[in-house]
Each structure stands twice: as structure tokens, then as C-alpha cells.
C-alpha positions in Angstrom: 0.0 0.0 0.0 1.5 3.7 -1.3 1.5 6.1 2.0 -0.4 8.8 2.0 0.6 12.4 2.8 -0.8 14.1 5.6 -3.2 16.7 4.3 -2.6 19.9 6.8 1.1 19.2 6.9 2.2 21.8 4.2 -0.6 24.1 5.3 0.5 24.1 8.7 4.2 24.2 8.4 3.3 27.6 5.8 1.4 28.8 8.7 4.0 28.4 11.5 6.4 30.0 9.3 3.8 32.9 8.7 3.3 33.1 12.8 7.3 33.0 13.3 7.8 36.1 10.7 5.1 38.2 11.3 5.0 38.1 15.8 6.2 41.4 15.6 3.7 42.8 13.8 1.6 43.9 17.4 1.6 40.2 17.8 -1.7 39.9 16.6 -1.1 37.8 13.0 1.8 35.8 15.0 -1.3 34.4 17.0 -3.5 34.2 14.5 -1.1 32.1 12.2 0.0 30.0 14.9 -3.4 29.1 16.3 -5.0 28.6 12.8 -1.7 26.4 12.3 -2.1 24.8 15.4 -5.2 23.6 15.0 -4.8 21.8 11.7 -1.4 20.1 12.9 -3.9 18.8 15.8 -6.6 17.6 13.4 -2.9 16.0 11.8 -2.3 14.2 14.6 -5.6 12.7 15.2 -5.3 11.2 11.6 -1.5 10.3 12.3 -2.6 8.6 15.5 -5.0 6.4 14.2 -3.0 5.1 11.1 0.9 5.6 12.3 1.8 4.0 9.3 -0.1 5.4 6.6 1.9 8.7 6.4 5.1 9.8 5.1 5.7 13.8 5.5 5.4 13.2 9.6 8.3 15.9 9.7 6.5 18.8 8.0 3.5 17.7 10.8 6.1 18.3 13.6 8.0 21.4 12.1 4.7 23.3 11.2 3.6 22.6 15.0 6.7 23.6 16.5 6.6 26.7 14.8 2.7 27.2 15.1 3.3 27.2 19.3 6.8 29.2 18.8 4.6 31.9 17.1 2.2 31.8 19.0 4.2 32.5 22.5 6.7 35.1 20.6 3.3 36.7 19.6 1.9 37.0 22.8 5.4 38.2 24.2 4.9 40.9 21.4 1.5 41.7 22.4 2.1 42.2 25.8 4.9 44.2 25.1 3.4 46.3 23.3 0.5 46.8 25.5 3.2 47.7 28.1 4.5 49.9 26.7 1.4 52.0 25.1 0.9 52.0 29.0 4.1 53.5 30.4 4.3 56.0 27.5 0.3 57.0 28.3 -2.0 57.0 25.4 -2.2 60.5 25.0 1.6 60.8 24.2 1.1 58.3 21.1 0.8 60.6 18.6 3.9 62.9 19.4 7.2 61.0 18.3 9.3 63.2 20.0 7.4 62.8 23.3 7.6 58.5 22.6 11.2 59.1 22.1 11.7 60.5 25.4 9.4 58.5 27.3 11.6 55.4 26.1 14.7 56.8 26.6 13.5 57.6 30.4 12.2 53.6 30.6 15.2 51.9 29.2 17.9 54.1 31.0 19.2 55.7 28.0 20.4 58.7 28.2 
């Protein structure tokens, strides 16, 4: 009997990849990527579960779930980073660059 590829293997190792590169955008497409990636390397390993031995691209399963979760906690890292800081700088200061630039400067010690 020919094995059979997994079907969300290639979407889901695309997706990680997607979550991994884009965290730093607010942190918000890092955890959508990663969860959306996530959840088809699950539905994966239901399938892979069952039938061990019917598959043959097991390693784009694992790599696209590694990288799913890695996106997903660097995008929440990012998030809440971000959050922090929109908090320490004070949301009326947001729109003054010069004001931001200062306010960092004060919270990281630079001088």
C-alpha cells in the first residue's frame, strides 16, 4: 500500500512560518497564524494517531507545529509588550514621536 501524505502538513508548516515572521507585527497575526496552524497540525495528529503508518511527511506535521506554538508565545510576548509599553508612554503621548522618544529613553535608562 503507497502512504499517503498528511493533508494539513504543508498548510500548517506555511502557517507556523507565517506566525514566526510576522510576531512582531503587534503580535496579533503571530497568534493568528499560529493558532489557525495549530489547529490543523492537531486535526494532523488525530489522523497520524490512528494510522501511524499510513503517512510519510510526519516531519512537515512536527515542524509546522513547533513553529505554530513558537509563534504563537513570541506573539503573545509581542503583544504584551506592546501593551506595556502603550501603558508606560500613556495613550495621550502616542501621537507625538518626540514625546515617545523621550518616554523610552526615560524607561530603558538611555540617556
Amino acid at each position: 500500500m503507497e502512504k499517503q501524505k498528511l493533508p494539513n502538513a504543508t498548510a500548517s508548516l506555511v502557517l507556523g512560518l507565517l506566525a514566526f515572521l510576522t510576531f512582531c507585527c503587534y503580535g496579533i497575526f503571530g497568534i493568528l497564524f499560529g493558532v489557525i496552524g495549530l489547529i490543523l497540525s492537531l486535526k494532523d495528529a488525530k489522523r497520524l494517531k490512528e494510522n501511524p503508518s499510513d503517512y510519510d511527511n510526519v516531519t512537515l506535521h512536527k515542524i509546522g507545529k513547533v513553529l505554530s506554538i513558537i509563534g504563537i508565545a513570541l506573539g503573545v510576548l509581542a503583544l504584551i509588550f506592546y501593551v506595556w509599553m502603550i501603558i508606560k508612554i500613556g495613550p495621550e503621548n502616542m501621537q507625538n514621536e518626540e514625546q515617545i522618544h523621550r518616554r523610552m529613553n526615560e524607561i530603558f535608562g538611555i540617556r
